[in-house]
N, C-alpha and C positions, 0 to 999 in steps of 0.2 A: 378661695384665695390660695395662691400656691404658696408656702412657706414650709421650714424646715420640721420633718416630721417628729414629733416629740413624745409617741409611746418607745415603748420598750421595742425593742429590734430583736429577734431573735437569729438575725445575720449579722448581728455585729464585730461576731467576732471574724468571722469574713472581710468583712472591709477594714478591718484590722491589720487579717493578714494582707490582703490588695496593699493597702496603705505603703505596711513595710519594705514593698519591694521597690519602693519608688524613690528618685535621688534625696536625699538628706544634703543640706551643705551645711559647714560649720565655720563660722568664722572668730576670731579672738572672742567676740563677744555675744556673739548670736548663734542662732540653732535656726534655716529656714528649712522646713517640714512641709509634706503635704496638710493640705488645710482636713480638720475635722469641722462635725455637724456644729459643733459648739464656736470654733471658728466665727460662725454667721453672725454672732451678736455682735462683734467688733467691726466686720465688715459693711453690717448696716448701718450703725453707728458710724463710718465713715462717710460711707455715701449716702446718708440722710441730710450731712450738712447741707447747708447755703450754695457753700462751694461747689460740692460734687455733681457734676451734670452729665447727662448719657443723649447724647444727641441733641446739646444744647436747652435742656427741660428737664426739671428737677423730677428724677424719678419716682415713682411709686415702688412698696415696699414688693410687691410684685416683679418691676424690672430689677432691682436689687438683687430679690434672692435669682434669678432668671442670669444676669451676671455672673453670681456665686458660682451657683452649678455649672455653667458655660466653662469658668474656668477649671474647675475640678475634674468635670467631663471631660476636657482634654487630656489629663493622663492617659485615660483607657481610649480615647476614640484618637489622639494623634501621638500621642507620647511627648506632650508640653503641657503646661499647664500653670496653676499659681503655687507659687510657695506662703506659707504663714511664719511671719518673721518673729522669734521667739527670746527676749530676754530676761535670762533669768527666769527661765522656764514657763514663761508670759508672753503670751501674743501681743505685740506692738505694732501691727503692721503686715503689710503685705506685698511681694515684691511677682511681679507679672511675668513669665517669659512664657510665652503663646502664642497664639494665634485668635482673632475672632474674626467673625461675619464682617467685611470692608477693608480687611486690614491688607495692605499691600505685600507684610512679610513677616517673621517676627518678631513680638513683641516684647521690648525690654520696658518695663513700670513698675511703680511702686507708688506704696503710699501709708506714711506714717501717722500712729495717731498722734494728734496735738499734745498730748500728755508727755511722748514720748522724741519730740522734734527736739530739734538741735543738741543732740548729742553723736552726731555722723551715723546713725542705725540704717536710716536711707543710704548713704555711700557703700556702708560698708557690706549691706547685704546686694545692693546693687550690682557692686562689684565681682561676688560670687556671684547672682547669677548671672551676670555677661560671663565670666568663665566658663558657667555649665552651658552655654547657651554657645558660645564659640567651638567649644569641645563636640559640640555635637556636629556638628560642620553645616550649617547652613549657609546659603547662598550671599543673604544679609540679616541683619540685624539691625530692627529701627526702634526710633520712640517715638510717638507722640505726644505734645505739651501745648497745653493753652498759652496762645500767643501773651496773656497778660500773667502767666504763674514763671515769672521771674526765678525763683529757688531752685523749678524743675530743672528749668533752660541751663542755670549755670552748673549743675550737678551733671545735667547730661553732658553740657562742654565737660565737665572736670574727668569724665568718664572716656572722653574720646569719642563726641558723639558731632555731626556737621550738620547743618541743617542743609537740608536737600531740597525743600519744596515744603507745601503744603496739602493736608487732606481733607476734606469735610473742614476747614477749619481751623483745625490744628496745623501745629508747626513741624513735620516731620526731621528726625535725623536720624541718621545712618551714623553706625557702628563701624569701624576699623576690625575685619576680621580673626585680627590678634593683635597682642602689646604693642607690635611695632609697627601696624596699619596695613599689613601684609597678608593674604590667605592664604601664605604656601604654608604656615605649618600645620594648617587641618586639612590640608588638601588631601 
């Protein structure tokens, strides 16, 4: 079974340093970081619920950690990846800006734990990373949202986000290239 490996690493202090050189954003109340190994417990616990579905079927802890790493992996293999949304020096969550396998472009997500919902932690990390994600100048920026998660839809509208179409599914929407819907300032 593939899962996160749990002897002693005598590289660790390596992906340490890797780690450090990777964007940090900070906002009034949060800290989003590259995800560590320890990371994983929160994120399976996410998408173990009910809820959480990867191609419409509740996944195995196998496609979970298979996700995990997909995300992570793209720091080194495209230079995007996940951030681990950190309060009070606590992982609450996790906010997507990437790419995977289908996706048309990329990707602006997140996803809070229930412990830690309705307190705007999703907004406000969201927020930063649509900044880090505009700053970098891509062509677009979308999200994908289950046509029935109601919360997502209206965070993405609150964010400046239009729904364009659909994918596998999902309700796609397209980002506005900066604050005022315009791509000349990263051009």
């Amino acid at each position: 079974m593939l899962s996160p490996v749990s002897l002693p690493c005598p590289g660790a202090d390596i992906a340490a340093a890797a780690r450090a050189t990777l964007p940090v954003l900070a906002t009034a109340r949060l800290l989003l970081r590259a995800p560590e190994v320890e990371d994983f417990a929160l994120f399976k616990r996410l998408f173990s619920q009910p809820s959480a579905k990867f191609l419409g079927v509740e996944p195995t802890e196998e496609a979970i950690w298979a996700q995990f790493t997909n995300y992570v992996a793209g720091w080194l293999l495209r230079g995007d990846g996940m951030f681990t949304v950190c309060h009070g020096g606590a992982p609450v969550g996790f906010v997507f800006a990437g790419v995977e396998a289908g996706d048309e472009a990329i990707e602006l997500g997140f996803v809070i734990a229930p412990e830690a919902q309705r307190r705007g932690f999703a907004c406000e990390a969201a927020v930063a990373a649509l900044g880090h994600l505009r700053a970098l100048g891509p062509e677009r920026i979308v999200s994908y949202v289950a046509p029935d998660n109601g919360a997502s839809q209206a965070l993405v509208a609150r964010l400046g986000g239009v729904q364009t179409g659909t994918l596998d599914g999902a309700l796609v929407f397209d980002y506005p290239l900066d604050d005022d819907g315009s791509p000349e300032a990263y051009a």
